[in-house]
ROVEX-267443 format. One record per residue: x, y, z of N, C-alpha, C in turn. Coordinates in steps of 0.1 Angstrom, whole numbers, plus 5000, padded with zeros to 4 digits. Layout:
BEGIN
X	Y	Z	X	Y	Z	X	Y	Z
...
END
This chain:
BEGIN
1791	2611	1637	1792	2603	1624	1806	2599	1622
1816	2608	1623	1829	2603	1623	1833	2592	1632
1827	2590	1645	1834	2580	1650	1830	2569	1648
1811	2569	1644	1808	2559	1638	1814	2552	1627
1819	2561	1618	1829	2556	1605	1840	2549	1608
1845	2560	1618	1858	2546	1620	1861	2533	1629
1850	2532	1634	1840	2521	1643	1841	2511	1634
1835	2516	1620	1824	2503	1610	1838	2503	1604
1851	2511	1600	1863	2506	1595	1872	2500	1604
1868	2497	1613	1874	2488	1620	1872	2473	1620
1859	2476	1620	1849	2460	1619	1857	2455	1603
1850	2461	1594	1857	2460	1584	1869	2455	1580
1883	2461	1586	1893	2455	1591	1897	2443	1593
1888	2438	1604	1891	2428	1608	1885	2414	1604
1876	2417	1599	1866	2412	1593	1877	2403	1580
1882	2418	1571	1890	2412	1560	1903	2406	1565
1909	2412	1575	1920	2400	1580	1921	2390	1580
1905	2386	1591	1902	2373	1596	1902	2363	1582
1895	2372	1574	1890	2362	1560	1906	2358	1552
1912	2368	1549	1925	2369	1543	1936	2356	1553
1934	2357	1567	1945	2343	1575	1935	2333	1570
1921	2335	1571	1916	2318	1572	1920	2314	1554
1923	2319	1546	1921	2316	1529	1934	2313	1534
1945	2316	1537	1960	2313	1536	1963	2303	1542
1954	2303	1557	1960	2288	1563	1953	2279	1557
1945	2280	1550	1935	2268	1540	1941	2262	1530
1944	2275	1525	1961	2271	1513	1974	2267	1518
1979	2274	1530	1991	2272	1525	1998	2283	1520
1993	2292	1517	1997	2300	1507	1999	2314	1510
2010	2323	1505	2000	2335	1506	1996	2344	1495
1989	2348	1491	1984	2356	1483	1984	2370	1483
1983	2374	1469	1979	2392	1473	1970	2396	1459
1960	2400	1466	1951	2407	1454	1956	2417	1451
1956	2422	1437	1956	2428	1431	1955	2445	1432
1940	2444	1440	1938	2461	1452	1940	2458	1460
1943	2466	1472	1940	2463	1486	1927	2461	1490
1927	2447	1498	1914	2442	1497	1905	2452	1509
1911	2452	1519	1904	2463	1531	1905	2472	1525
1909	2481	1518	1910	2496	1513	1891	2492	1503
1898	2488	1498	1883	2485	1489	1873	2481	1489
1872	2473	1505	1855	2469	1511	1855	2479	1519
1864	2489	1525	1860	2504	1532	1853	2513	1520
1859	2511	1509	1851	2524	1496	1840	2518	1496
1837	2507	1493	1824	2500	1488	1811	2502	1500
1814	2503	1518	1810	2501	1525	1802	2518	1529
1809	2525	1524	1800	2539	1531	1804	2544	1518
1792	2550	1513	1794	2558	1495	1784	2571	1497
1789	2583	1495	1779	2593	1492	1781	2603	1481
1770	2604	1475	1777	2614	1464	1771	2624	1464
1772	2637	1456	1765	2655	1459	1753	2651	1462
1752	2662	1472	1735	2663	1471	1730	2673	1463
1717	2668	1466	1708	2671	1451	1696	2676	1460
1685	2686	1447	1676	2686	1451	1666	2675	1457
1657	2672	1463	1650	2657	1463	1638	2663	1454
1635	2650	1446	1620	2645	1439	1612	2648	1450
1602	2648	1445	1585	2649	1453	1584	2639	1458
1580	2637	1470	1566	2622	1468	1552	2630	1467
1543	2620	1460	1544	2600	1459	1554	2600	1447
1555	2587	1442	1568	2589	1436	1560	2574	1423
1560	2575	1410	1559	2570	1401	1576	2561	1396
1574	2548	1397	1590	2545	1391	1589	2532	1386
1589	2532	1375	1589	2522	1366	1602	2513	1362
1600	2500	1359	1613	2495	1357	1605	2475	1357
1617	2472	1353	1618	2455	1346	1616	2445	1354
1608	2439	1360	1610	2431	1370	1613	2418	1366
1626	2409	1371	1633	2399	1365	1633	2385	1371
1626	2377	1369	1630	2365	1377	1639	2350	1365
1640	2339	1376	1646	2330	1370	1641	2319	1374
1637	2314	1367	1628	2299	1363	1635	2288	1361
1644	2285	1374	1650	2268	1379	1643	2259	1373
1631	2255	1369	1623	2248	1363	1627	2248	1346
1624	2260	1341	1630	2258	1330	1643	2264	1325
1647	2264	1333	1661	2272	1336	1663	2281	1324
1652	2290	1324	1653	2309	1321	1649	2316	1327
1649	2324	1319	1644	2338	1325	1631	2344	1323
1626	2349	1331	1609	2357	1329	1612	2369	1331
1605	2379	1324	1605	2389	1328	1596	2404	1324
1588	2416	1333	1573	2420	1329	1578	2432	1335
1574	2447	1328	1571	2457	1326	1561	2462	1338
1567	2468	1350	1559	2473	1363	1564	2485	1363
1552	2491	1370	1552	2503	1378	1553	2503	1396
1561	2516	1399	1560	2510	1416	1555	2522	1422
1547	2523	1431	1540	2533	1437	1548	2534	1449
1553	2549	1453	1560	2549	1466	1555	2562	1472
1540	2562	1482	1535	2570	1486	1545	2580	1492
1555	2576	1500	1563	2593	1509	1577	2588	1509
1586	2589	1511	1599	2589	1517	1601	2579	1530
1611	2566	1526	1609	2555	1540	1620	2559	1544
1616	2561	1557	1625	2563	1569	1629	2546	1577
1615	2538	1582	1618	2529	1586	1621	2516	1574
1635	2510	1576	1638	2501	1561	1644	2486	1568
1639	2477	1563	1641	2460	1568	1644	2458	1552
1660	2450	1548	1661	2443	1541	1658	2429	1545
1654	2421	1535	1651	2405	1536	1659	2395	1530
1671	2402	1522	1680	2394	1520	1698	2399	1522
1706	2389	1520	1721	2394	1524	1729	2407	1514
1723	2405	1502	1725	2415	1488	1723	2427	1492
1707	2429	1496	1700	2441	1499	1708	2447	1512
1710	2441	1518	1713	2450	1530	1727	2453	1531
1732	2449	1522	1746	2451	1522	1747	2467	1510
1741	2467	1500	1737	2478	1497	1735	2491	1502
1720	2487	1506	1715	2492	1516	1728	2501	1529
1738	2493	1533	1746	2499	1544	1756	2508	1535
1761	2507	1522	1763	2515	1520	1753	2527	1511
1745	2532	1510	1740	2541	1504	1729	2549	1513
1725	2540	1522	1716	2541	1531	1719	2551	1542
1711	2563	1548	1719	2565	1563	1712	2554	1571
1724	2548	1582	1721	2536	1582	1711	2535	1600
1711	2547	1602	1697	2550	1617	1684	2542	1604
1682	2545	1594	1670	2544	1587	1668	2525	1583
1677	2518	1589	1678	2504	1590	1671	2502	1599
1664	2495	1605	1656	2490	1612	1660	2480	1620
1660	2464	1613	1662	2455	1614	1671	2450	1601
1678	2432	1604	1685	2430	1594	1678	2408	1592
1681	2405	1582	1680	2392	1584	1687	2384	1590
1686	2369	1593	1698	2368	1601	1711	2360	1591
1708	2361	1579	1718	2357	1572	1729	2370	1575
1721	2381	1569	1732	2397	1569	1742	2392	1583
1734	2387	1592	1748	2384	1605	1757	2377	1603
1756	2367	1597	1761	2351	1596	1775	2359	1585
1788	2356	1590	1797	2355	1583	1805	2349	1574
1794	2334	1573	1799	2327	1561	1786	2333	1549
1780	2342	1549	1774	2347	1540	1772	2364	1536
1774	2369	1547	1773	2381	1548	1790	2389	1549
1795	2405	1540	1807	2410	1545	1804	2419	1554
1789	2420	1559	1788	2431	1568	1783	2426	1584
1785	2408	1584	1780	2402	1592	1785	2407	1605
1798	2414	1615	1800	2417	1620	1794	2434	1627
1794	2441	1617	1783	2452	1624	1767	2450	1625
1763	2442	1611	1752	2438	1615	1747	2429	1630
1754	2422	1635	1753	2417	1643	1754	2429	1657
1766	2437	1655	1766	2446	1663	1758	2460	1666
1751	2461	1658	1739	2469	1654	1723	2463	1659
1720	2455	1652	1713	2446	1654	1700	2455	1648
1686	2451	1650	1685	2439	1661	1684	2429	1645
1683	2416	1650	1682	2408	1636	1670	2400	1638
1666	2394	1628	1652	2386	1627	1653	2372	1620
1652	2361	1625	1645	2352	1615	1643	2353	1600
1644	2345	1592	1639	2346	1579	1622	2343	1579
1616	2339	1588	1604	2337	1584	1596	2341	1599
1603	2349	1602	1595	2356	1614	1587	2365	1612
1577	2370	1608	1574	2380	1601	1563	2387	1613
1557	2381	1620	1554	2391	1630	1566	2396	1637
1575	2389	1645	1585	2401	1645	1585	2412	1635
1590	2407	1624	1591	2425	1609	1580	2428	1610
1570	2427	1610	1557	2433	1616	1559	2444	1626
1560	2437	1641	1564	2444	1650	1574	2453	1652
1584	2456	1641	1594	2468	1641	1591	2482	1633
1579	2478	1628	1565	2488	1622	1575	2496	1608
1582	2488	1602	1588	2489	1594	1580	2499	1578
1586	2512	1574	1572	2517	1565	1579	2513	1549
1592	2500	1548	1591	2494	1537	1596	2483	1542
1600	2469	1532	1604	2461	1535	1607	2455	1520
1624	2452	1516	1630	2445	1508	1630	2430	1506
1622	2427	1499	1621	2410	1494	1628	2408	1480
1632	2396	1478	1636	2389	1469	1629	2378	1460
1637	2371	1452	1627	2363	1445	1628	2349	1451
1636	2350	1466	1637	2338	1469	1629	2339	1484
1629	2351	1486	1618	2355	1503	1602	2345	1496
1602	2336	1511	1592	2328	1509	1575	2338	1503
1568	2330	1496	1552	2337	1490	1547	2338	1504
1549	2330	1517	1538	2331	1529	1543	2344	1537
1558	2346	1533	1563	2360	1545	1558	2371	1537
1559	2373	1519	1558	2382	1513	1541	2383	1517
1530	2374	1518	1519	2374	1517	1513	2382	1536
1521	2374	1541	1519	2382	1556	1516	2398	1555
1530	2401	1549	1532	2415	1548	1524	2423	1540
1517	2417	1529	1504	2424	1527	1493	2427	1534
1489	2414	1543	1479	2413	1552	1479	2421	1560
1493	2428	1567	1495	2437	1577	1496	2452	1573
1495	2451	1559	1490	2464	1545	1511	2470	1552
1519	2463	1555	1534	2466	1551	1539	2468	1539
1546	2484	1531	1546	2482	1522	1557	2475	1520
1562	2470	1506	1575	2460	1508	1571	2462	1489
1586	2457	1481	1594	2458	1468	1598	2445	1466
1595	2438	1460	1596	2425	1453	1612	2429	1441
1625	2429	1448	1634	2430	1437	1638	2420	1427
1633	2410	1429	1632	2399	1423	1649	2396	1420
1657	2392	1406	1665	2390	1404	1682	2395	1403
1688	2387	1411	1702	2389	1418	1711	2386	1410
1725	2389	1402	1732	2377	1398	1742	2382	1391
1740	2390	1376	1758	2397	1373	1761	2409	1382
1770	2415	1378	1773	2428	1386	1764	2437	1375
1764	2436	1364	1755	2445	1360	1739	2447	1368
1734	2431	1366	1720	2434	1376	1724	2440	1387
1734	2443	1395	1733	2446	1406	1732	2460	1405
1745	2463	1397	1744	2482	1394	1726	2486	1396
1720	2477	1381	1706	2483	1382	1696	2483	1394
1697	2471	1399	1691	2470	1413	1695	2483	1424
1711	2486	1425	1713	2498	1434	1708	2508	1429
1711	2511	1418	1701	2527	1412	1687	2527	1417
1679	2510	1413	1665	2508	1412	1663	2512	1431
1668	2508	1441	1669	2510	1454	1673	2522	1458
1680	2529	1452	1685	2545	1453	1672	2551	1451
1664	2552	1439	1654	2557	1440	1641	2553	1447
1640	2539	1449	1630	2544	1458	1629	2548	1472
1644	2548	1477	1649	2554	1489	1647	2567	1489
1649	2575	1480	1655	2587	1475	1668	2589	1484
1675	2578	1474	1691	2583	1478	1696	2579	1468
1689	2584	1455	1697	2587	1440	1712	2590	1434
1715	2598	1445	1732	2608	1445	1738	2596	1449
1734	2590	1463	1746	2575	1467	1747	2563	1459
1732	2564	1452	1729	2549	1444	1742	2554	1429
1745	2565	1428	1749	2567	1410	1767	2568	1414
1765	2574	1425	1778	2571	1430	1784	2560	1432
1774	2548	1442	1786	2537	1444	1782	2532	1432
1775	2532	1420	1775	2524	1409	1793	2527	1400
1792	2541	1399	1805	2549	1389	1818	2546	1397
1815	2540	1409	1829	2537	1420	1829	2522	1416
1820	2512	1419	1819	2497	1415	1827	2500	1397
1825	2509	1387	1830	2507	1370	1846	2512	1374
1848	2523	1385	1861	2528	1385	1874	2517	1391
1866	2509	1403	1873	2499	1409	1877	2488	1398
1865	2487	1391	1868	2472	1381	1879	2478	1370
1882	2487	1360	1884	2491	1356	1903	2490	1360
1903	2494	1377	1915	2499	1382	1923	2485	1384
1916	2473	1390	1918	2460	1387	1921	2456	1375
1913	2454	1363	1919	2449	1356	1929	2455	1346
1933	2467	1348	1946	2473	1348	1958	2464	1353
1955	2459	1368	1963	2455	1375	1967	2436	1367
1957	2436	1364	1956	2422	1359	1969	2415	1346
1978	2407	1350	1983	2404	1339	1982	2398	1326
1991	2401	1311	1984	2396	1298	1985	2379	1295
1979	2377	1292	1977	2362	1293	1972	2356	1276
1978	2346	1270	1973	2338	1261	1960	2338	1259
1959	2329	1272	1943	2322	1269	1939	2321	1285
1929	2327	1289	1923	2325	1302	1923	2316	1310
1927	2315	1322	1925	2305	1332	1910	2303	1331
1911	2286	1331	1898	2284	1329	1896	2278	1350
1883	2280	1356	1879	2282	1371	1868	2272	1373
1869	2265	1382	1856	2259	1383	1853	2258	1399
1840	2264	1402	1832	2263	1413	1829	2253	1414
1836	2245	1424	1828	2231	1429	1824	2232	1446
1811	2231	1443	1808	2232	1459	1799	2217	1464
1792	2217	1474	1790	2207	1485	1777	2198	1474
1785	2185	1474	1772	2181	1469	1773	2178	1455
1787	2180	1447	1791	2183	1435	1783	2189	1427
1778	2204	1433	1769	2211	1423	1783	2224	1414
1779	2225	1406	1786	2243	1404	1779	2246	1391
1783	2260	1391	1774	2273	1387	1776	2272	1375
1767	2279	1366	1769	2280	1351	1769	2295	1346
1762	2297	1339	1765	2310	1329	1753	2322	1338
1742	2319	1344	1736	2330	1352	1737	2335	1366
1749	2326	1369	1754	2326	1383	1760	2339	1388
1764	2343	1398	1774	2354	1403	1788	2350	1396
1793	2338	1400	1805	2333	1397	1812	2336	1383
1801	2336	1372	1806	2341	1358	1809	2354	1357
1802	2364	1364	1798	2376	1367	1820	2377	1374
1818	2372	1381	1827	2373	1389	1841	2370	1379
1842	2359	1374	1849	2357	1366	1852	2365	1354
1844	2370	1352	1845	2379	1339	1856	2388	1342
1850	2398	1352	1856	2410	1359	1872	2409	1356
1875	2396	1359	1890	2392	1360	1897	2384	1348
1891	2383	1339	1893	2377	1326	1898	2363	1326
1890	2355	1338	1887	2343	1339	1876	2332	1330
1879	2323	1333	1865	2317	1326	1854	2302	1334
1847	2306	1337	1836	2299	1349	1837	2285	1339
1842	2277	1342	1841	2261	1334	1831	2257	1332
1822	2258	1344	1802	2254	1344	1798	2264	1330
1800	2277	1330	1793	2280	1319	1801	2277	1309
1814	2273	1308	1819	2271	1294	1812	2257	1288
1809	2246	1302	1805	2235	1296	1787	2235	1293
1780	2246	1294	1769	2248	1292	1758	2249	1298
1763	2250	1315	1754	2252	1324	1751	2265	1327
1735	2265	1331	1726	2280	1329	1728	2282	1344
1718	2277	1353	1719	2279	1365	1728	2271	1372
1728	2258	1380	1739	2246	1388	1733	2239	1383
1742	2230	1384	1740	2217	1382	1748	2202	1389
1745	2195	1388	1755	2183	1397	1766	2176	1386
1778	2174	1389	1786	2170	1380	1791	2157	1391
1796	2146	1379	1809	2138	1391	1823	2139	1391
1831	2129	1392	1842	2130	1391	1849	2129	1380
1841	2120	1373	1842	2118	1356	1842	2128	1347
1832	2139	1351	1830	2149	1342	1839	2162	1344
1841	2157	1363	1852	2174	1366	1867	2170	1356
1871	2155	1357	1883	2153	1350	1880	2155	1335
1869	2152	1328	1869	2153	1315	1871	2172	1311
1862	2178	1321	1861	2195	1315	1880	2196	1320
1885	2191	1332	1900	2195	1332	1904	2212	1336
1896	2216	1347	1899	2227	1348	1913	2232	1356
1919	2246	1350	1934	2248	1351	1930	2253	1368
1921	2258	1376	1920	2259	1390	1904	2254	1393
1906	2246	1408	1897	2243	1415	1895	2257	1427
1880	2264	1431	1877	2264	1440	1867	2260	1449
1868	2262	1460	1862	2254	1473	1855	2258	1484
1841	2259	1492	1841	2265	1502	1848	2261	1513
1854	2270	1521	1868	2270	1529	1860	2262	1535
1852	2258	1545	1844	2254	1559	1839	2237	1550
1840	2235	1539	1839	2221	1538	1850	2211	1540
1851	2198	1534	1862	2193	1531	1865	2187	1522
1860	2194	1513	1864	2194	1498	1876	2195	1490
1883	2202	1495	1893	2201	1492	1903	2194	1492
1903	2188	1505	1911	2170	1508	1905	2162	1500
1895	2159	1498	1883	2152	1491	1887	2148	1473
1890	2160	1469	1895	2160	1459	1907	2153	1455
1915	2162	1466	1932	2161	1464	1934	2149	1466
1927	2139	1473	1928	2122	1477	1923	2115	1468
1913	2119	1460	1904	2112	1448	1915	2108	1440
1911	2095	1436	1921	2083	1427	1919	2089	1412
1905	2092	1409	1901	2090	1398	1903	2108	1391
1906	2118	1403	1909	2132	1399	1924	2131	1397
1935	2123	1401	1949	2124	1402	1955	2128	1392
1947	2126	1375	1954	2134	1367	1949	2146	1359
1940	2149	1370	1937	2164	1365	1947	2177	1366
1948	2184	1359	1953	2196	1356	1958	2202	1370
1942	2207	1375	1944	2216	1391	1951	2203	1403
1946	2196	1401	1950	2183	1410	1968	2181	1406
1969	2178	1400	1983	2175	1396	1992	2190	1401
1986	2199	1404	1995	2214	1400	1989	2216	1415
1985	2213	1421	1980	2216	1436	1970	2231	1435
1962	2231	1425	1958	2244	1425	1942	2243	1424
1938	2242	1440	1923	2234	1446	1927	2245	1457
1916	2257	1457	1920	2267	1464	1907	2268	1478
1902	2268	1491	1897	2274	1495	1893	2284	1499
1879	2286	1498	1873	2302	1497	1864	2308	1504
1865	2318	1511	1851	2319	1524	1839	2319	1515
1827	2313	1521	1818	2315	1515	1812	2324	1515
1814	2337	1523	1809	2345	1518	1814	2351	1508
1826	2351	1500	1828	2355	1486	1823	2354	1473
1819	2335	1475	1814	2330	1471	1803	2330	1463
1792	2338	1476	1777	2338	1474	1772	2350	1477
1782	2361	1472	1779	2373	1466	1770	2380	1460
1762	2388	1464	1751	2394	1457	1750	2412	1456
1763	2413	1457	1760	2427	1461	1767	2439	1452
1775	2447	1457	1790	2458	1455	1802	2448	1458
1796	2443	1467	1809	2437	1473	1814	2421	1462
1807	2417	1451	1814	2411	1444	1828	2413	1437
1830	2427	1438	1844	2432	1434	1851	2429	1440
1851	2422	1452	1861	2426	1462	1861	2408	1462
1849	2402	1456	1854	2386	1454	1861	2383	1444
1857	2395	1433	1869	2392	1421	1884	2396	1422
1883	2408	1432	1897	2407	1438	1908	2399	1443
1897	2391	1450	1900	2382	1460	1907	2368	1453
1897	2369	1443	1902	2354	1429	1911	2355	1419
1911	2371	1424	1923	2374	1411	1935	2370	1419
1938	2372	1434	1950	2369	1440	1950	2357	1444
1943	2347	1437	1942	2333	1440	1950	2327	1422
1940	2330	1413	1942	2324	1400	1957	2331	1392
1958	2341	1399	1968	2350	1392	1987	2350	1398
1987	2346	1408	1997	2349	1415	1999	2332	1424
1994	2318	1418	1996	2310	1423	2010	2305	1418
2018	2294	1427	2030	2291	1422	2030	2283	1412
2041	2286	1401	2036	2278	1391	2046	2262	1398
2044	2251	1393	2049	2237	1396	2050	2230	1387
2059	2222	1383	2060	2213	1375	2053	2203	1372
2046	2191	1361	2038	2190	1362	2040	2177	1356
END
């Protein structure tokens, strides 16, 4: 177990280096969060807390099930009970959130398989051991997840109805977690996953470690007037609004997501007209587009705020599109972007 630990703190490592040079040579710049950013995706990544007696199975566990209705852009949400006949040993997450979770609270022999996003480094922070662990699957391969004779399986509210429907047909049991998005839902979601794991002690732990971290950061955080106001512009000129990760994210750091200040629920498409009129004091970017030039060359952005001040930052996307524990470590990450940029004349 120990050498495994310092195996997966290695990966870890390098992982956040790699991410830390590619944000700097994208800027220009160097930055420094706030915590140390490796010290703090190592706590986040392996968490255990006392042991405890265990609960009985079968196991009665009741709780909120949440979705979000892009259509009418709210929220739904109904009063379930969850039946968990015995203790799962064999466990397949279906999305990049869950299994990131999952690796820390989890003993992680009891992982099975992973999706293949959890690999992919522009979405996943644990894409490097997952990869190196293995084995990984398709998103819509589901006789493979079949064939790893998995005795749960983690779906979302975005895992397609034909893979969730398979998996009934094959009588696989599997947990519909439905909705992703502040750090608060997430806390609930790792508790709500702690117990049906029965790993209650890790799920209450890494939640009281995620309040201690935030907490310890914005300590670190300097007193400010009036908030930097942030805007997520991603591919396609969509960005996030008020039920996003990003607000979530913003908060932590006493930022303010510009989509939701201008009244957006989920995304939406803006143009150039509108990014100049909202006038946000920082632009960010996914690093791997070219958006950023894109911007900085636009005629019609030239006298925007972030434009004028050079402060159009690129950002790995997997910070970005966070769903997990590991959003602290993107608010970290934005604090040493928004916080510590040079100031310029203007």
């Amino acid at each position: 177990m120990r050498i495994y630990r310092i195996i997966t703190a290695c990966f870890l490592a390098l992982s956040c280096i790699a991410a830390t040079v590619s944000f700097a040579a994208g800027n220009d710049r160097k930055t420094a969060p706030p915590l140390d950013l490796e010290k703090l995706r190592n706590d986040l990544s392996f968490v255990r807390g006392k042991a405890k007696a265990e609960r009985p199975w079968p196991r009665k566990i009741p709780y909120t099930f949440k979705v979000y209705d892009f259509k009418t852009d709210s929220f739904h949400q109904e009063a379930r009970t969850l039946v968990i006949k015995k203790k799962p040993l064999r466990i397949i997450p279906h999305a990049v959130g869950v299994a990131e979770i999952l690796w820390s609270i989890c003993p992680r022999e009891r992982l099975v398989a992973f999706n293949e996003f959890a690999a992919d480094p522009d979405s996943s922070f644990i894409a490097d051991e997952v990869r190196a662990r293995g084995p990984v699957f398709k998103s819509k391969q589901t006789e493979l997840v079949i064939g790893y004779q998995p005795d749960l399986v983690f779906t979302v509210f975005y895992s397609s109805a034909d893979f969730k429907a398979k998996l009934t047909q094959a009588k696989i049991p599997s947990v519909d977690l439905g909705y992703f998005g502040t750090i608060e839902s997430i806390k609930e979601q790792i508790l709500f996953m702690g117990n049906i794991i029965g790993e209650e002690s890790n799920a209450q732990a890494l939640v009281k470690l995620i309040d201690t971290k935030i907490r310890e950061l914005q300590r670190k955080l300097p007193r400010r007037d009036r908030p930097i106001r942030v805007l997520y512009y991603d591919e396609g000129g969509y960005v996030p609004g008020a039920s996003s990760n990003f607000t979530s994210i913003c908060k932590i750091i006493g930022a303010v997501n510009v989509g939701a200040e201008q009244g957006i629920k989920s995304w939406s498409q803006i143009d150039y007209e509108t990014l100049l009129k909202w006038n946000p004091d920082v632009i960010v970017v996914p690093a791997r587009s070219k958006l950023k030039e894109l911007l900085l060359s636009n005629r019609v952005l030239s006298y925007a705020q972030a434009i004028k001040s050079g402060s159009v930052y690129n950002v790995p996307s997997a910070y970005l599109r966070v769903e997990s524990q590991y959003m602290l470590v993107s608010a970290d990450f934005l604090a040493g972007i928004i916080y510590r940029q040079p100031r310029r004349p203007i």
